[in-house]
MDAnalysis code that builds the backbone (N, CA, C; Angstrom):
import MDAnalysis as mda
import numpy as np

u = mda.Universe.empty(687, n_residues=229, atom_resindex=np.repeat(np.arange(229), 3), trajectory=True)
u.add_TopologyAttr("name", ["N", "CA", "C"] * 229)
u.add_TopologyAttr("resid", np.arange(1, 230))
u.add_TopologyAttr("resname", ["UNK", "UNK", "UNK", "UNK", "UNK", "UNK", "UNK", "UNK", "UNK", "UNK", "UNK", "UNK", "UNK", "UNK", "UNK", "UNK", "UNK", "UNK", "UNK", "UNK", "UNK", "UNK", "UNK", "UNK", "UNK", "UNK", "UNK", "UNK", "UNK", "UNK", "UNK", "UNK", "UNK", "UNK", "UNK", "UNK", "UNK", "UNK", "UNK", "UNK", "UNK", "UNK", "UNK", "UNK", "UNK", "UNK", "UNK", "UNK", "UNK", "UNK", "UNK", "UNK", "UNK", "UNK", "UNK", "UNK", "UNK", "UNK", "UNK", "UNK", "UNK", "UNK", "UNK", "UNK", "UNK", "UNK", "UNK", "UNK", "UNK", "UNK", "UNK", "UNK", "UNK", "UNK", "UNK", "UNK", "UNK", "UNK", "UNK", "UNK", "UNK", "UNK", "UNK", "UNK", "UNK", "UNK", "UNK", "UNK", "UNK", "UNK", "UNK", "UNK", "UNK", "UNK", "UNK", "UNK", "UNK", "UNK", "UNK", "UNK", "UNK", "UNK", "UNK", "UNK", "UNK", "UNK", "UNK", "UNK", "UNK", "UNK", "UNK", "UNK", "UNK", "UNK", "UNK", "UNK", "UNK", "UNK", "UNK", "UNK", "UNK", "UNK", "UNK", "UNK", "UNK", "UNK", "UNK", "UNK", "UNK", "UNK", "UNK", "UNK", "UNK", "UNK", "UNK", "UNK", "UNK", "UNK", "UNK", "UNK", "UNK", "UNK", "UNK", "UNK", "UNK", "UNK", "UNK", "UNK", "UNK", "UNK", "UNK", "UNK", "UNK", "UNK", "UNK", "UNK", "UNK", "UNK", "UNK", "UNK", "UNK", "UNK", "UNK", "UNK", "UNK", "UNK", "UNK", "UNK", "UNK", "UNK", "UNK", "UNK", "UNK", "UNK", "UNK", "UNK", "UNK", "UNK", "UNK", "UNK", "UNK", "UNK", "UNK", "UNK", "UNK", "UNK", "UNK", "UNK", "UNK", "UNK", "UNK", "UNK", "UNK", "UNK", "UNK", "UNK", "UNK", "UNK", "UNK", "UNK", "UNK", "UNK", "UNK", "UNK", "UNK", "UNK", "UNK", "UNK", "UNK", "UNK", "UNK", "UNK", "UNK", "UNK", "UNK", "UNK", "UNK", "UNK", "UNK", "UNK", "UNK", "UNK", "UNK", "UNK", "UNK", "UNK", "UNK", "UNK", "UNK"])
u.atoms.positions = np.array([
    [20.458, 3.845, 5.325],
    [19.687, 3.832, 4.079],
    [18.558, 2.821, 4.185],
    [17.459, 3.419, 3.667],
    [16.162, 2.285, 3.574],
    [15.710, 2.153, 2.181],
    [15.301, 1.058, 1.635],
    [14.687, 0.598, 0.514],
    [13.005, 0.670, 0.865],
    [12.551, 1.192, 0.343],
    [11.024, 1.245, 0.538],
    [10.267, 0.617, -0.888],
    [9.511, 0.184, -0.382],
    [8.182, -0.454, -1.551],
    [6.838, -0.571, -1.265],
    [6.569, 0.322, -2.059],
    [4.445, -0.131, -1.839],
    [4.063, -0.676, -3.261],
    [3.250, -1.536, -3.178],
    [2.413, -2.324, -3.978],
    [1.115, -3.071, -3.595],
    [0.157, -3.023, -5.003],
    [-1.314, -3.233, -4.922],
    [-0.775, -4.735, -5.383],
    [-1.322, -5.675, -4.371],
    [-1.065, -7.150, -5.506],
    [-2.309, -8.084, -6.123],
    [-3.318, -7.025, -5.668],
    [-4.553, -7.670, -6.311],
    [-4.936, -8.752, -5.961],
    [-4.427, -9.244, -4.297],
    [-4.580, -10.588, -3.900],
    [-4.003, -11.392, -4.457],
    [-2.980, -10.952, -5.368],
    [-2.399, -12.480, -5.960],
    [-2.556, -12.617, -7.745],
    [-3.950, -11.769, -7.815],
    [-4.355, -11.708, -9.512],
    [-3.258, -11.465, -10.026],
    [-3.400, -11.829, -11.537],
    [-2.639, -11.253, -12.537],
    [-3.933, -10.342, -13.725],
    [-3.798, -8.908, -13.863],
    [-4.163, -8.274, -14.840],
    [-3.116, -8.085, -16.073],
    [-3.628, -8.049, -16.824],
    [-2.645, -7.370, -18.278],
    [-3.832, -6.906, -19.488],
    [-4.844, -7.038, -19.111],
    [-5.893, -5.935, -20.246],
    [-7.107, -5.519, -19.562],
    [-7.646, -4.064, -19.838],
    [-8.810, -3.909, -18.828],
    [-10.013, -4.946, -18.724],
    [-9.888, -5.944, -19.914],
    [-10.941, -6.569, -20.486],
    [-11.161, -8.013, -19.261],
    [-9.945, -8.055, -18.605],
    [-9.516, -9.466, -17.799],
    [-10.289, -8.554, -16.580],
    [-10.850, -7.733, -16.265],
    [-11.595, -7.296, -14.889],
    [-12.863, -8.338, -14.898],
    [-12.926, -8.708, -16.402],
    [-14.480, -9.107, -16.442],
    [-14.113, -10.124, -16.833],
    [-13.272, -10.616, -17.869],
    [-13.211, -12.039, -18.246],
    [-12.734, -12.719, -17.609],
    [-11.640, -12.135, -16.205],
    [-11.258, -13.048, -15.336],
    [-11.887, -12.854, -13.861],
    [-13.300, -12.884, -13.784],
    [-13.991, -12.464, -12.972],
    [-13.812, -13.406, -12.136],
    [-13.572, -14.881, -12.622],
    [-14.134, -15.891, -11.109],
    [-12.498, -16.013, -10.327],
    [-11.175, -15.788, -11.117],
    [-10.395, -15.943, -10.602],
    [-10.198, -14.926, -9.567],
    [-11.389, -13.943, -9.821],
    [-10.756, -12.757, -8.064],
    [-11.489, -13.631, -6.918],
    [-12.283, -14.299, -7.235],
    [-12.935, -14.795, -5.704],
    [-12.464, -16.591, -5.549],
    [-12.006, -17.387, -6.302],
    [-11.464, -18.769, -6.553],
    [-9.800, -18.510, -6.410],
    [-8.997, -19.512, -5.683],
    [-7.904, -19.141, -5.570],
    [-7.260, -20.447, -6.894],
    [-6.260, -20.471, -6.778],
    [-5.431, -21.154, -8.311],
    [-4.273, -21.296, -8.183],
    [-3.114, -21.992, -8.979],
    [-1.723, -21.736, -8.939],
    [-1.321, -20.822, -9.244],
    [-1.842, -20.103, -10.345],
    [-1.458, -18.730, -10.584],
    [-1.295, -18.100, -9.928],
    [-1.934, -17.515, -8.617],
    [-1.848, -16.671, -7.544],
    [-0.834, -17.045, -7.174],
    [-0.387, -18.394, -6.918],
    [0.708, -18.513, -5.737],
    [2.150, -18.565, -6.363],
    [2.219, -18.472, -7.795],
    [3.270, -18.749, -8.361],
    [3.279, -17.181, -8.561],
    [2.142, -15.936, -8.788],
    [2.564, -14.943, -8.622],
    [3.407, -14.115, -7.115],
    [2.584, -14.830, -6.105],
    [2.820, -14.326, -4.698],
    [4.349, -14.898, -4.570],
    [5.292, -15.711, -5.249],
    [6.316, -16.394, -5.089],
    [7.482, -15.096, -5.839],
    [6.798, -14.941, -6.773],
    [7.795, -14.026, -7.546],
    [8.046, -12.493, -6.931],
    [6.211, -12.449, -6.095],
    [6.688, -10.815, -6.020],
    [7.664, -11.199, -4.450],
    [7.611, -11.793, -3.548],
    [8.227, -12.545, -2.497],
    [9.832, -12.187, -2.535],
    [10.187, -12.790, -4.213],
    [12.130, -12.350, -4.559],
    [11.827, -10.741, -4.850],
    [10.771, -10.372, -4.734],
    [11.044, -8.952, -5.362],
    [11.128, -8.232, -3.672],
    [10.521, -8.366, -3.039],
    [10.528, -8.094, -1.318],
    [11.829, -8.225, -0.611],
    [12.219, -9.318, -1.081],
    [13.227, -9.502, 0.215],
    [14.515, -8.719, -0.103],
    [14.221, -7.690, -1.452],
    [15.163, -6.731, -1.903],
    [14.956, -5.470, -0.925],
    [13.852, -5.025, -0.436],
    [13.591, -3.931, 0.229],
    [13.718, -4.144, 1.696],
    [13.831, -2.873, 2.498],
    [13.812, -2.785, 4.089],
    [12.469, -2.707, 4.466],
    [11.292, -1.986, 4.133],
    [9.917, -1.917, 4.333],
    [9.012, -1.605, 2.942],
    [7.683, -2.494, 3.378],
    [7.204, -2.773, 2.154],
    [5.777, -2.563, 2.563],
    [4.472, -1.671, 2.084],
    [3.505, -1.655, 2.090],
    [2.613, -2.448, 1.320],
    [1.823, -2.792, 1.677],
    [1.178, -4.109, 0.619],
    [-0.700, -3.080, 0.576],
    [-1.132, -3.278, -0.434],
    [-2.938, -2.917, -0.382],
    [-3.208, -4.166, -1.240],
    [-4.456, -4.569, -0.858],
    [-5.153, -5.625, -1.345],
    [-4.855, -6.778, -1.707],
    [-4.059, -7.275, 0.115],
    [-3.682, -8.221, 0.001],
    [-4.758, -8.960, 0.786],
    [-4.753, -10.358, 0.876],
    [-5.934, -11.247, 1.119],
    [-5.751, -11.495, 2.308],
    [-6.572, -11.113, 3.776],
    [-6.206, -11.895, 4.919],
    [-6.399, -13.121, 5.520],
    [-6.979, -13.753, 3.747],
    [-7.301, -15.305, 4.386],
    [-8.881, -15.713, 4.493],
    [-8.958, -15.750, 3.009],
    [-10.274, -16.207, 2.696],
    [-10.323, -17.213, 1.579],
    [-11.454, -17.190, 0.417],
    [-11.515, -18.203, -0.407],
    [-10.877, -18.323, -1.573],
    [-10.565, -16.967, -1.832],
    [-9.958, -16.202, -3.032],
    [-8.373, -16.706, -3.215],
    [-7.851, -16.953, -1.615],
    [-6.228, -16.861, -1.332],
    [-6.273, -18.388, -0.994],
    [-7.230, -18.973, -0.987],
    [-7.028, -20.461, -0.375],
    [-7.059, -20.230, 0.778],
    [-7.683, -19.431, 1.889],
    [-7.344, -19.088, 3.040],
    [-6.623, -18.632, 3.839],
    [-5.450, -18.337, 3.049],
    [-3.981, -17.722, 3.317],
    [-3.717, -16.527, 3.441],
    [-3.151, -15.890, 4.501],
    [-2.784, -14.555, 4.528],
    [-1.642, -14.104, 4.120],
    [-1.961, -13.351, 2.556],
    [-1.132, -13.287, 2.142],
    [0.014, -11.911, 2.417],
    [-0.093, -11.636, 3.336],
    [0.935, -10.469, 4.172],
    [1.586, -11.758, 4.664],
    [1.196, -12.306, 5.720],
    [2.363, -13.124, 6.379],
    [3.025, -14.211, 5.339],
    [2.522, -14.488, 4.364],
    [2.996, -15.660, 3.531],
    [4.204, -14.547, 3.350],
    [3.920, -13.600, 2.846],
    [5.177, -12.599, 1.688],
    [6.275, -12.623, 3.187],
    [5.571, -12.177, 4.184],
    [7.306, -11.675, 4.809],
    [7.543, -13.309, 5.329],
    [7.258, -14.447, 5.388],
    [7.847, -15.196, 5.650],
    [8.863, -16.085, 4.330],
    [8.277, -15.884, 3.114],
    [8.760, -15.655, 1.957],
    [10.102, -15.200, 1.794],
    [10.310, -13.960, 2.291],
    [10.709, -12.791, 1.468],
    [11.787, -12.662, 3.204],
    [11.388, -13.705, 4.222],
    [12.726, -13.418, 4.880],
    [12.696, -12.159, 6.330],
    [11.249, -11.352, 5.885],
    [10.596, -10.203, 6.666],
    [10.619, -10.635, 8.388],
    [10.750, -10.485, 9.229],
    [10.892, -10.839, 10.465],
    [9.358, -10.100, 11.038],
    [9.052, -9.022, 10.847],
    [7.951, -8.578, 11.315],
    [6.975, -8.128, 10.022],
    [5.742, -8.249, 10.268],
    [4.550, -8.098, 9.744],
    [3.390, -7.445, 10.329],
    [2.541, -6.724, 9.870],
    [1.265, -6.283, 10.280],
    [0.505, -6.274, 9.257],
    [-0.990, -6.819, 9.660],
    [-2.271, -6.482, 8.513],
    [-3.057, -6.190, 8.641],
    [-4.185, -4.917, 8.231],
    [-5.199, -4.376, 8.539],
    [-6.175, -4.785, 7.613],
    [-7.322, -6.014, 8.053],
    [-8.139, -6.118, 6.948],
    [-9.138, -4.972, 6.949],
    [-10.038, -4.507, 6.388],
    [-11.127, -3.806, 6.195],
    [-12.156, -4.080, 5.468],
    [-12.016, -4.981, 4.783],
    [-13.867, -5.039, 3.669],
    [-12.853, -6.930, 3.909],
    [-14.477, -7.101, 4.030],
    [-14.881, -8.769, 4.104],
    [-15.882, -9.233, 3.477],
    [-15.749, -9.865, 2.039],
    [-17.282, -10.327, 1.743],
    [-17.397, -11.667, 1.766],
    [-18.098, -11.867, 3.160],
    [-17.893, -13.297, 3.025],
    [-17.263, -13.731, 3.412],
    [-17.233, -15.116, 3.060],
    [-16.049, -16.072, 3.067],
    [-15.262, -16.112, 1.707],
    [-15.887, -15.001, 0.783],
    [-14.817, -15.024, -0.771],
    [-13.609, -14.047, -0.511],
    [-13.795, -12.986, 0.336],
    [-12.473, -12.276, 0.027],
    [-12.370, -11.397, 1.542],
    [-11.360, -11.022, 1.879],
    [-10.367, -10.430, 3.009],
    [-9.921, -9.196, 2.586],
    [-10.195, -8.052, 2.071],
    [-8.963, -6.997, 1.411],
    [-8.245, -6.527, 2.544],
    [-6.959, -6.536, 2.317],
    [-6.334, -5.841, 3.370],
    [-5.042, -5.170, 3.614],
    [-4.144, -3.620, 3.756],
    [-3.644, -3.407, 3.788],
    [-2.547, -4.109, 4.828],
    [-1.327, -3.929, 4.054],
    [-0.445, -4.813, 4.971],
    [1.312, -4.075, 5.093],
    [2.076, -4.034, 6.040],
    [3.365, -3.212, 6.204],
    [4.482, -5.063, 6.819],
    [5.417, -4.906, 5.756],
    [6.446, -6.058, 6.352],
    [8.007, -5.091, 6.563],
    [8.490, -5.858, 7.931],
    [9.766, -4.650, 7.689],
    [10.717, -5.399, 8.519],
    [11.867, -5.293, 8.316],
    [13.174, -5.484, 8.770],
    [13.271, -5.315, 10.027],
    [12.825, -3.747, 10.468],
    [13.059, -3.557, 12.065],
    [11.666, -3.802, 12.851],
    [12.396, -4.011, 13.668],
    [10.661, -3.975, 14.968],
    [10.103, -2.695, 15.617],
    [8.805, -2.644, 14.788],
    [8.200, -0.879, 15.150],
    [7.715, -1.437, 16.587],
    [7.760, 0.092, 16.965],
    [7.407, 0.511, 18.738],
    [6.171, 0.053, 18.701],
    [5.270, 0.313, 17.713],
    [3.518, 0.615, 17.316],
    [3.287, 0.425, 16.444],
    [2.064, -0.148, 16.370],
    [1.007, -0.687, 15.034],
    [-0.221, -0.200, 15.392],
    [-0.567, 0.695, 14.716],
    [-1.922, 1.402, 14.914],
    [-3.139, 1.302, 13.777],
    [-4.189, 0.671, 13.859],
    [-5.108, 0.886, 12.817],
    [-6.460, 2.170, 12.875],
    [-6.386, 2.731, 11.938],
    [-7.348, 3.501, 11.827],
    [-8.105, 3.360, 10.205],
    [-9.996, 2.942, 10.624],
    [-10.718, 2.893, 9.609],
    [-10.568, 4.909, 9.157],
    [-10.745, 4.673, 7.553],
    [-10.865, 5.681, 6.842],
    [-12.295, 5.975, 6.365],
    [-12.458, 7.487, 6.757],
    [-13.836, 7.824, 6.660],
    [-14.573, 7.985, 5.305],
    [-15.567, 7.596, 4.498],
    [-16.023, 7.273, 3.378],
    [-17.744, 6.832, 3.500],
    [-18.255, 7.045, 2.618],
    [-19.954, 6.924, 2.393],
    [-20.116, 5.226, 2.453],
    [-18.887, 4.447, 2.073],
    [-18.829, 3.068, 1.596],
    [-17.665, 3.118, 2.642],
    [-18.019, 1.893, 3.837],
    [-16.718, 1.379, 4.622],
    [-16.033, 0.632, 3.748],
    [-14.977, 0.256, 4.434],
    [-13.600, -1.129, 3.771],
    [-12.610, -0.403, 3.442],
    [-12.036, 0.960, 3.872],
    [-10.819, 1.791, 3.684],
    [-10.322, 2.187, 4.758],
    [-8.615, 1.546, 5.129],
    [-8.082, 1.796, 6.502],
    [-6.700, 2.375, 5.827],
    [-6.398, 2.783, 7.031],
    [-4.332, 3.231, 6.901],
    [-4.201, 2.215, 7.887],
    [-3.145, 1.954, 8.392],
    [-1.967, 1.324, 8.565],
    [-0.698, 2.155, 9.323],
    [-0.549, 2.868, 10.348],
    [0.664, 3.200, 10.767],
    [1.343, 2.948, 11.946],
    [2.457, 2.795, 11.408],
    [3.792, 2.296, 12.583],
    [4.841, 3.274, 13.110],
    [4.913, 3.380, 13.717],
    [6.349, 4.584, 14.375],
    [7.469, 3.177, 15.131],
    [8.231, 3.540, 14.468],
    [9.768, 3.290, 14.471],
    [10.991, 4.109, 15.705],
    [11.383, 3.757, 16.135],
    [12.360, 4.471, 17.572],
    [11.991, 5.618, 18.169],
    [12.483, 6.186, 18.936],
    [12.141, 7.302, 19.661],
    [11.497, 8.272, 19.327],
    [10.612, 8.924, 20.141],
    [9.873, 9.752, 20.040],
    [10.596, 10.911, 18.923],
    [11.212, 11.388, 19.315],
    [12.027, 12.635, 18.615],
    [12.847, 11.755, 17.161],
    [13.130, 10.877, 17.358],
    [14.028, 10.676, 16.304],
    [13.349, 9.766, 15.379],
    [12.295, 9.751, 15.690],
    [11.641, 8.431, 14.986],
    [11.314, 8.257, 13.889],
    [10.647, 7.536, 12.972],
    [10.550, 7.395, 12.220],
    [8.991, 6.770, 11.959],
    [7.500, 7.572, 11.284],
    [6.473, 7.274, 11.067],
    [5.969, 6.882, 9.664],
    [5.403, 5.317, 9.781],
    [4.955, 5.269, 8.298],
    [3.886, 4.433, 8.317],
    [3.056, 5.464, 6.922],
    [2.019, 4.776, 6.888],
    [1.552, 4.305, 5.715],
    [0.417, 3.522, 5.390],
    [-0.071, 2.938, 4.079],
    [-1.315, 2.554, 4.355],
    [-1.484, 3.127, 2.876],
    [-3.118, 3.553, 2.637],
    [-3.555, 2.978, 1.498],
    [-4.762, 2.932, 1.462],
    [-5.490, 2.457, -0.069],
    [-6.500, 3.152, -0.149],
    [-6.729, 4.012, -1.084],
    [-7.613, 5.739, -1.066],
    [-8.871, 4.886, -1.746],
    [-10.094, 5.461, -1.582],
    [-11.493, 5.038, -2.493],
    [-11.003, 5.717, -3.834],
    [-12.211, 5.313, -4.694],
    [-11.897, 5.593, -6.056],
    [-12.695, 7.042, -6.426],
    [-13.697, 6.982, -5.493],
    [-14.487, 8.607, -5.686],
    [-13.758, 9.736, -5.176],
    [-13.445, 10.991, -5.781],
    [-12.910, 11.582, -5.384],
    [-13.356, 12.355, -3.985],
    [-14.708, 12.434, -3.579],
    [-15.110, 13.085, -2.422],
    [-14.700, 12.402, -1.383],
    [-14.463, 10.990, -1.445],
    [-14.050, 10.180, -0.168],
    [-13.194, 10.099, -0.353],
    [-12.400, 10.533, -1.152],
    [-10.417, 10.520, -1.567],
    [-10.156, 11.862, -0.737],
    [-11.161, 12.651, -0.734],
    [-10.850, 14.489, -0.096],
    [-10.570, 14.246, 0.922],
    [-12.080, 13.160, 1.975],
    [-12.430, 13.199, 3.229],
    [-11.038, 12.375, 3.774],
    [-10.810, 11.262, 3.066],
    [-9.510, 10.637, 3.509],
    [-7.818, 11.361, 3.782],
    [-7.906, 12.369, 2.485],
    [-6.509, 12.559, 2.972],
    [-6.371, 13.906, 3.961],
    [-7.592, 14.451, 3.902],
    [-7.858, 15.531, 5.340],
    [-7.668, 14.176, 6.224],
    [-7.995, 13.594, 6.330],
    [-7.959, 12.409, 7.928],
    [-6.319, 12.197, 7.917],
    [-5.910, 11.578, 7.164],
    [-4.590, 11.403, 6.827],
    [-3.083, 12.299, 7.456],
    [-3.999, 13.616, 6.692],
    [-2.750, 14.906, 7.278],
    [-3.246, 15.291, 8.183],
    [-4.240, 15.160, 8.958],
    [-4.406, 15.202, 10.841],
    [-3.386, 14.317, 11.271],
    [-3.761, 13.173, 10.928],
    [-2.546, 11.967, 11.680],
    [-1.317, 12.122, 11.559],
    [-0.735, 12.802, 10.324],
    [0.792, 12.797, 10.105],
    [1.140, 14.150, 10.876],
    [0.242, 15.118, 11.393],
    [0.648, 16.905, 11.127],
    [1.963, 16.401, 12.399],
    [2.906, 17.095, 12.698],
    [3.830, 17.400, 13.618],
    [4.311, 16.059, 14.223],
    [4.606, 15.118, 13.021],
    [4.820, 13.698, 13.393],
    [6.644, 14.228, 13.032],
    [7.092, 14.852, 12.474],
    [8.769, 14.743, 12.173],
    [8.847, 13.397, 10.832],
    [9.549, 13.130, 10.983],
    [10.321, 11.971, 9.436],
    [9.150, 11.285, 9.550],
    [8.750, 11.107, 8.142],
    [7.434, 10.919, 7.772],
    [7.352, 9.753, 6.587],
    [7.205, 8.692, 6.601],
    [6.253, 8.565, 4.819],
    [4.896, 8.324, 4.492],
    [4.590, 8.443, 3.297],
    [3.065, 8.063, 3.452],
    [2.831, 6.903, 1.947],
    [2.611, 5.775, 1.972],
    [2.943, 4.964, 0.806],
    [2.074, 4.456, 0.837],
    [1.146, 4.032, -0.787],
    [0.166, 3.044, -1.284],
    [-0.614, 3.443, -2.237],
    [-1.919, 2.919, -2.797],
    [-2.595, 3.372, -3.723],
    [-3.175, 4.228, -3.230],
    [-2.789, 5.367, -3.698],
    [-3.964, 6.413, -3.351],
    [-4.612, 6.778, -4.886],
    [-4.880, 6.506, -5.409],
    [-5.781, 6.477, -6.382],
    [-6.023, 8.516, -6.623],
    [-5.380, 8.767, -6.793],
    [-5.060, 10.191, -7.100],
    [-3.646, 10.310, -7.752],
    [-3.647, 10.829, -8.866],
    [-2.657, 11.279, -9.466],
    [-1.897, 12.484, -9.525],
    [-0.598, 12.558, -9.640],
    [0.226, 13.739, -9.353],
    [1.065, 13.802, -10.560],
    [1.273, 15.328, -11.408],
    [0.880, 16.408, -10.684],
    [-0.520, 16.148, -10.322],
    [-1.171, 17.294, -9.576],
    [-2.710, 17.176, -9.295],
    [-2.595, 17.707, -8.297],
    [-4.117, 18.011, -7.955],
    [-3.953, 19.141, -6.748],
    [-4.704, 18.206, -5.239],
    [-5.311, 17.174, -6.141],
    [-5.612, 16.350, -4.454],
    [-4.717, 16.364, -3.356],
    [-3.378, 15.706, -3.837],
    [-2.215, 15.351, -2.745],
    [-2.037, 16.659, -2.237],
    [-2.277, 18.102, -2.948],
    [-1.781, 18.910, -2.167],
    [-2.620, 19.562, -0.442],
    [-3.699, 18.294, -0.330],
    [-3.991, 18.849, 0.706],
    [-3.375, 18.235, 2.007],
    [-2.562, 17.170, 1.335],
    [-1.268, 16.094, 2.212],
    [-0.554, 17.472, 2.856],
    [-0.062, 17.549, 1.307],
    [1.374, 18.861, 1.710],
    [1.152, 19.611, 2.125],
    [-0.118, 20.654, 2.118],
    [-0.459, 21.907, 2.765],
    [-0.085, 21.756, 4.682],
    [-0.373, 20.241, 4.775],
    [-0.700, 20.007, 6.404],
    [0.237, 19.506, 7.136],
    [1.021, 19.040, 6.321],
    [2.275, 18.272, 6.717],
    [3.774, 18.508, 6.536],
    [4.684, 17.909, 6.739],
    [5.880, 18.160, 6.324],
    [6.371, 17.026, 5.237],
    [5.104, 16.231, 4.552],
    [5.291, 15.749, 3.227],
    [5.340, 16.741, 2.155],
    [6.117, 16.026, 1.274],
    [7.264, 16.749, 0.018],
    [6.102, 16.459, -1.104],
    [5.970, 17.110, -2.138],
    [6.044, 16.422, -3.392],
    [6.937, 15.886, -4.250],
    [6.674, 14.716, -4.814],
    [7.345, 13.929, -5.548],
    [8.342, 14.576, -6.429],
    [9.732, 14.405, -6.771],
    [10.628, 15.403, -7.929],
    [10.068, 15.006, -9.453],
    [9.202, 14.088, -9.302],
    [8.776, 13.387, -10.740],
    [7.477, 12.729, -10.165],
    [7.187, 12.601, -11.766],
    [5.851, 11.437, -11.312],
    [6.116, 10.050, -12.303],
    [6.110, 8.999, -11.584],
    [6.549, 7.901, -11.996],
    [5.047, 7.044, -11.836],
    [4.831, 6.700, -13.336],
    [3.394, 6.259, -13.766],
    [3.591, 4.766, -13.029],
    [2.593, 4.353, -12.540],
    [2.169, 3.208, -12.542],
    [0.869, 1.800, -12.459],
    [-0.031, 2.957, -12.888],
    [-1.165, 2.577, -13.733],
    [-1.759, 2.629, -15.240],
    [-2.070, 2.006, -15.960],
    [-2.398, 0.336, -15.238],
    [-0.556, -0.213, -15.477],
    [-0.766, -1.647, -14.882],
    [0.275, -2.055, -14.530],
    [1.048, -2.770, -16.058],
    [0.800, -3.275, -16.799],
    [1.274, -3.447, -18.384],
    [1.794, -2.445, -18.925],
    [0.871, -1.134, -18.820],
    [1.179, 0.054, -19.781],
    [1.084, 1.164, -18.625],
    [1.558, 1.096, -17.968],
    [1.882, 2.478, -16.705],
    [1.323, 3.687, -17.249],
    [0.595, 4.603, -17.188],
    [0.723, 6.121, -17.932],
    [0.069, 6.972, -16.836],
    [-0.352, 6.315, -15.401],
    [-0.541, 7.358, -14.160],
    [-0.177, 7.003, -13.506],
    [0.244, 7.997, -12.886],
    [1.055, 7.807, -11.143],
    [0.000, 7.954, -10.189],
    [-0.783, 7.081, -9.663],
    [-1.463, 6.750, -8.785],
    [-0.789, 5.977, -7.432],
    [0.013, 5.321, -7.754],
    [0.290, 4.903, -6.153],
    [1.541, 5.612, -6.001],
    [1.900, 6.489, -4.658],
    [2.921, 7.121, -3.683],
    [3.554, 6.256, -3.015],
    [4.991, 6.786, -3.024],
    [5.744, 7.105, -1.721],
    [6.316, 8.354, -1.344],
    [5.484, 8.893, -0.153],
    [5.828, 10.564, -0.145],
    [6.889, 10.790, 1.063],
    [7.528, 11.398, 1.362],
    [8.303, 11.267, 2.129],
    [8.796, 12.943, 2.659],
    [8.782, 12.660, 4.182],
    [8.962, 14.235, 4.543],
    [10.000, 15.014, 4.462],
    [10.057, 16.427, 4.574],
    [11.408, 17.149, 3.882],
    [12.969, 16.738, 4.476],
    [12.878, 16.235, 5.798],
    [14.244, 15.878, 6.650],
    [14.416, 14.276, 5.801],
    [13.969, 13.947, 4.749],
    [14.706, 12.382, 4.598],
    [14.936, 12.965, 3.053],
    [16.242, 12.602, 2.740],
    [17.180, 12.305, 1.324],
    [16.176, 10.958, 0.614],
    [15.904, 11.338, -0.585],
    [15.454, 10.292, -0.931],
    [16.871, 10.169, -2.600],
    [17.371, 8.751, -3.049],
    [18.752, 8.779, -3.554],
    [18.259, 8.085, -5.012],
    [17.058, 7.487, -4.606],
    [16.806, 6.733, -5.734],
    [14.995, 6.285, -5.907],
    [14.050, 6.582, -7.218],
    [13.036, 6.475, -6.946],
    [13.068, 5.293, -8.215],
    [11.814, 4.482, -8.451],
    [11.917, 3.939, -9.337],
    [10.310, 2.793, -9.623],
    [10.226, 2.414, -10.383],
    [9.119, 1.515, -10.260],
    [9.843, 0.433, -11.366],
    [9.550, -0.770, -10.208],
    [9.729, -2.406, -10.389],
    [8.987, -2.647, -11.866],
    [9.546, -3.945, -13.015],
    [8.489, -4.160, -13.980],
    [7.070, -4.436, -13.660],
    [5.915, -4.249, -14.434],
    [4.781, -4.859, -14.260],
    [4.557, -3.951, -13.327],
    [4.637, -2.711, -12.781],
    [4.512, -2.415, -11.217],
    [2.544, -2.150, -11.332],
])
């Protein structure tokens, strides 16, 4: 049995009204206690799971105090292995970067930039034991336009097609039902979800924007989203 978790941590921010995008503008690029007393809490929430996808976490710029906050969490949280894919850098204010912490030691860590009009969008995938029996997962953080959300998850279900046990976890900024993801499923041996479990925005959940999809050979026993998710 595996516990899986993907989460956006906003580098550390705390949101709770759309209005804090703007009124708490300097705290996305200034780092604070707040961040780290948040990065502490979600840390006990980690070391509950076997693998954990992280998007927009900080690889260590001005925003995080310089800290990478993938390796802070799995050293936190107890994680033995880590990987982080930064992709958009502005500066010396911010690092965004997808990140995978996990229990076992993958065979492979592979990065691939995601194709878009605007760079700074990567996946993240690892394959886990043997070829045949293995186990592939990846995590993504989709653009917000839907034409580079298209171009991405065509890229996406190239990479997964005839991979066997599959997941695919993170913000993909597409909601389900919906017919985007179905160009995942058309290509792959990813499932759709038995439900859609909202979790945007994070106070008042009412879309399911971030996945964990998982291919038809894995039992999934329990789905759920964490408070605040």
């Amino acid at each position: 049995t595996l516990r899986l978790l993907s989460c956006n941590i906003l580098a550390g921010a705390s949101i709770e009204r759309y209005r804090q995008y703007f009124t708490r503008g300097l705290t996305h690029v200034l780092p604070g206690p707040g961040k780290q007393a948040n990065l502490d809490r979600l840390a006990d929430l980690v070391a509950q799971f076997d693998l954990v996808g992280l998007q927009e976490a900080d690889a260590g710029s001005l925003r995080s105090g310089f800290l990478n906050q993938t390796q802070y969490l799995a050293q936190a949280a107890g994680m033995p292995y880590w990987s982080d894919q930064p992709n958009r850098r502005v500066a010396q204010l911010a690092r965004s970067a997808n990140g995978l912490l996990s229990r076992m030691a993958p065979r492979e860590v592979l990065d691939y930039p995601l194709p878009g009009r605007i760079p700074g969008r990567g996946a993240l995938l690892a394959r886990y034991g043997a070829d045949a029996a293995g186990l592939t997962v990846l995590v993504a953080h989709l653009s917000l336009g839907p034409k580079a959300r298209a171009r991405q998850l065509d890229f996406i279900a190239e990479l997964l097609q005839g991979r066997g046990a599959t997941v695919l976890m993170g913000d993909l900024n597409c909601a389900w039902p919906g017919p985007e993801l179905q160009r995942v499923f058309a290509h792959t041996q990813l499932q759709p979800p038995s439900d859609a479990l909202p979790t945007y925005p994070s106070w008042r959940p009412r879309r399911a924007i971030d996945h964990i999809l998982v291919s038809d050979g894995i039992e999934v026993l329990r789905r759920w989203t964490p408070p605040q998710a």
